[in-house]
C-alpha positions in Angstrom: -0.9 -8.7 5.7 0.1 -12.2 6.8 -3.0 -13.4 6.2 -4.0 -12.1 2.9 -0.8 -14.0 2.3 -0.9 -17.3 4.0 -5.1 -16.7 2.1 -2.9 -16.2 -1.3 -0.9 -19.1 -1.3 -3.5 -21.0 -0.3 -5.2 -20.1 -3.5 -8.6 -19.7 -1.4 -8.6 -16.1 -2.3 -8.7 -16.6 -6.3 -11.8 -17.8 -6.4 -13.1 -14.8 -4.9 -11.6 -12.8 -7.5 -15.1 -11.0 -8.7 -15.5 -8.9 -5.2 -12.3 -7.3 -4.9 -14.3 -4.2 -7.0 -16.3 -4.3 -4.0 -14.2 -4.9 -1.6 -11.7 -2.5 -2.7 -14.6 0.0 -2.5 -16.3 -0.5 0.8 -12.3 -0.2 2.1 -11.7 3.0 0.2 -15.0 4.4 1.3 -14.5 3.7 5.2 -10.8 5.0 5.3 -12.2 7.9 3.4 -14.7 9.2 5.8 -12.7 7.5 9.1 -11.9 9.7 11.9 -8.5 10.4 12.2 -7.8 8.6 15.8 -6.2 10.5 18.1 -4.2 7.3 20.2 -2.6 4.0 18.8 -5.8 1.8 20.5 -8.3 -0.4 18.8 -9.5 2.9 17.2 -6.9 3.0 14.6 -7.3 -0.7 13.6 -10.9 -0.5 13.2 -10.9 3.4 11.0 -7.1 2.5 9.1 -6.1 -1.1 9.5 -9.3 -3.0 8.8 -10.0 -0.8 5.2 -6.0 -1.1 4.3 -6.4 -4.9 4.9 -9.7 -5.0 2.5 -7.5 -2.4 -0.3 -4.8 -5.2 -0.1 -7.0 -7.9 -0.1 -8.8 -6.7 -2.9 -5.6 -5.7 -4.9 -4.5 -9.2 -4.1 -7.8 -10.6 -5.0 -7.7 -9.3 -8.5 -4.1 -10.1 -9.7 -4.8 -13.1 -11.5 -7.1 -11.5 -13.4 -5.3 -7.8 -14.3 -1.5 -7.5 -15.3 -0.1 -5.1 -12.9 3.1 -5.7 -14.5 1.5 -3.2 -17.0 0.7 -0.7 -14.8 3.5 2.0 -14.3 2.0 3.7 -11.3 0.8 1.1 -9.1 5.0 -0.6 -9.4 6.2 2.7 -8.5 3.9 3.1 -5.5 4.9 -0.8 -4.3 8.6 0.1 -4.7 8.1 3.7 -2.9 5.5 1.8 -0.1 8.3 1.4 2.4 9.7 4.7 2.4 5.8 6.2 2.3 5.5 4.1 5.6 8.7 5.7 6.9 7.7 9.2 6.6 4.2 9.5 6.8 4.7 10.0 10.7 6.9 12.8 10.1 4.5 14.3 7.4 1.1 14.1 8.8 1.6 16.1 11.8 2.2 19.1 9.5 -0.4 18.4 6.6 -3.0 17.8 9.8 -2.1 21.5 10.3 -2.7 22.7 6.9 -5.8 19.8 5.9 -7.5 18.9 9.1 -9.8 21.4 9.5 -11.6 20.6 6.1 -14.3 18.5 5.9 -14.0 15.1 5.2 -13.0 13.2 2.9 -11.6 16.0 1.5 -9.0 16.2 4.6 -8.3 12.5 4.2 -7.6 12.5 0.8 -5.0 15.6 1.3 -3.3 13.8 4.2 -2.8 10.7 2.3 -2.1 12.5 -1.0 0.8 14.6 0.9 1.8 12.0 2.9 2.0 9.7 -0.5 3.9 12.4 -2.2 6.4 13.4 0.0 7.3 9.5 0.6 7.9 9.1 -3.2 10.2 12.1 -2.7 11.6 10.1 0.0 12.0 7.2 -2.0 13.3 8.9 -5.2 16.1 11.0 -4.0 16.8 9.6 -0.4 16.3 5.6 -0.6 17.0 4.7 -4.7 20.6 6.6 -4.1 21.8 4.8 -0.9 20.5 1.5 -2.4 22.3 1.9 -5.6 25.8 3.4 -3.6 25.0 -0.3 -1.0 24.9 -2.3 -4.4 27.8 -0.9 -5.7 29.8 -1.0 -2.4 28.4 -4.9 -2.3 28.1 -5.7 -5.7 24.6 -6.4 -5.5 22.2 -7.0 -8.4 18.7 -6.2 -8.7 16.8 -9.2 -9.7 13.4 -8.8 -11.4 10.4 -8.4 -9.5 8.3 -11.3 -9.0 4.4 -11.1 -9.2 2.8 -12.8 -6.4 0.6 -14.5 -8.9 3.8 -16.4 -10.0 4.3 -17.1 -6.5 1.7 -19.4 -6.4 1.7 -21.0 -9.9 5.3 -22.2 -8.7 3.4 -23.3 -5.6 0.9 -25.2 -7.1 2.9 -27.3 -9.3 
C-alpha cells in the first residue's frame, strides 16, 4: 500500500493508466485460484498480498481516467474496508467450514463474498452508529471525502 502511494503521488503511475484492465485481471485471476495458506509465511504474501497489491494498484492506476465519485458501490466498499478487514478473521473460519470443500474459485469467491458481506454488516450497524454517537459526544464533522486524484493535482501545483 505505501508504495502504490508514495508511486501515486509521484505521478509515475498515471502514465501507466492503460494496464490497470490488465493488471486488475491477472490480480483477480491469481487470488481467485490461490490456495488458501494454511500459516502467516511468505505463502500468504505471494497467493493474497501480491494480487491485492496489483487490484489496488490497478484501481489506483485508473482513477484519473474513471469517476469513482460516481460509483455508489465501490464508496461504500472503501468506507466499509476497515471493518471488512476487522472481521474477516472472525468470519472465514466458519465460511471455510461451509465453502472450502468446493472447488475453486468457486470456494474463494464464497469466502470473500461472505467475508465482504458480513463486514458491511459490521460496518453498517456496528461501526456507522458508534462513529456518529463519538461525533456527537465530540462534536465532530464529517468532511467530504477526498479523491486521491485531487491529492495529487494539489501536489503538482
Amino acid at each position: 500500500g505505501i508504495w502504490i502511494g508514495s508511486f501515486w503521488v509521484s505521478q509515475s503511475i498515471n502514465s501507466h493508466w492503460k494496464w490497470a484492465g490488465l493488471i486488475f485481471g491477472v490480480g483477480a485471476v491469481w487470488a481467485s485460484f490461490a490456495p488458501i495458506p494454511k500459516s502467516p509465511d511468505i505463502d500468504r504474501v505471494l497467493y493474497w498480498g501480491l494480487p491485492a497489491a496489483a487490484i489496488v494498484g490497478a484501481c489506483v492506476m485508473s482513477e484519473t481516467r474513471i469517476n469513482y465519485s460516481r460509483l455508489k458501490l465501490p464508496l461504500f466498499l472503501g468506507d466499509a474496508s476497515y471493518a471488512i478487514y476487522l472481521a474477516h478473521t472472525a468470519v472465514l473460519p466458519f465460511a471455510d467450514r461451509l465453502f472450502g470443500r468446493l472447488e475453486r474459485p468457486a470456494a474463494g469467491f464464497l469466502l470473500v463474498a461472505t467475508s465482504v458481506v458480513f463486514g458491511c454488516a459490521v460496518h453498517v450497524f456496528i461501526e456507522k452508529p458508534i462513529v456518529k454517537m463519538a461525533g456527537s459526544l465530540f462534536r465532530l464533522r464529517s468532511k467530504k471525502p477526498i479523491m486521491a486524484a485531487s491529492i495529487a493535482e494539489r501536489n503538482a501545483v
